[in-house]
N, C-alpha and C positions, 0 to 999 in steps of 0.2 A: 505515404509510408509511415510517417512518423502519428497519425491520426489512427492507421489501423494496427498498429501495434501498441497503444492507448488500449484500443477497444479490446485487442487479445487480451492483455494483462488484465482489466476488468473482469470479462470473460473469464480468465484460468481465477482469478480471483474468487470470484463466484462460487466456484465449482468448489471451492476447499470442503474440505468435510462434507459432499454431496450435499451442499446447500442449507447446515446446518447453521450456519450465520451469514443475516441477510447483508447482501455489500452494498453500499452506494455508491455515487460520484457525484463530489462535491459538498454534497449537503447532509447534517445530520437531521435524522428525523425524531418527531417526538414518537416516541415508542419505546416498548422495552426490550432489553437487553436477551441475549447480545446481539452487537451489530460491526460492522467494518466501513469507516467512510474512509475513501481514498481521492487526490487530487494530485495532478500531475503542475507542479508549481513554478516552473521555466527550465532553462538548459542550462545542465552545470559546469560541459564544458563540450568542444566539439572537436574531431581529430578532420584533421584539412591530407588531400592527395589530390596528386593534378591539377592541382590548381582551384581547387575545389572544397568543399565541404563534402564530409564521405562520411564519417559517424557520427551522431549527436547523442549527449548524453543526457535525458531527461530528468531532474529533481521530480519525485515522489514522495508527498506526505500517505503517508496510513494512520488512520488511527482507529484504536479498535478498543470496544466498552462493552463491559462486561457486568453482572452481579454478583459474579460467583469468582468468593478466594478461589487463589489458586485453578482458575480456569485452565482446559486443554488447549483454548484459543493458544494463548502465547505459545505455545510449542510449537504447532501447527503454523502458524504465522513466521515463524524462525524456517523451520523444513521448507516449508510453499517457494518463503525465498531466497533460500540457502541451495536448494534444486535448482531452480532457476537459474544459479550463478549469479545474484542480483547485490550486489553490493548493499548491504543496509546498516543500520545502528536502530537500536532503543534508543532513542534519545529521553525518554522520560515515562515515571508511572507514577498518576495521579489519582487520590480519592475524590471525587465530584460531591463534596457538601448539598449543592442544590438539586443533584438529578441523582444523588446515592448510589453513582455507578464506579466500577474501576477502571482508569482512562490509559489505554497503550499506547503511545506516538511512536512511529516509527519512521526514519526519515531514510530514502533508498533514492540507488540511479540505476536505471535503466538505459542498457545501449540500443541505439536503435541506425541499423546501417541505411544509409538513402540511396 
């Protein structure tokens, strides 16, 4: 459950802007801009019933690199998962000295019922 709804969110990920920026998992690639790498980084917290474990809350890092001020990305990135209902923050926007990109981190949780 919690593996296939990983893969949806990649998935609807992908699809942003009908595939105008390419996503990955895990790993950045040498290539140019823009690009979206995303990893799912452990459980931030989990709601227990019956006895049980019944929702877990996934940590997501995003991070998305761009060359261009003022890019449409970050908007778009806000909407994707603000729709969603997806709890997120910017946590940071960085210039890349060595790779001359503009660097978005976005850190989000994802509920996912079992």
């Amino acid at each position: 459950m919690i593996q296939a709804s990983l893969r949806q969110f990649g998935t609807d990920l992908a699809s942003l802007d009908a595939g105008e920026y390419k996503v990955y998992h895990y790993w950045r690639p040498l290539m140019q801009a823009p690009f979206i790498v995303w990893a799912e980084t452990g459980e931030a917290r989990d709601f227990h019933a019956d006895n049980g474990k019944a929702e877990v809350l996934m940590n997501i890092d995003i991070d998305a690199y761009t060359q261009t001020e003022f890019d449409p990305l970050l908007d778009k990135l806000f909407a994707f998962l603000a729709g969603r209902k997806i709890p997120f923050s910017l946590d940071s926007v960085e210039f890349e000295e060595d790779t001359k990109l503009i660097h978005y981190s976005f850190s989000a949780e994802m509920a996912v019922m079992l």
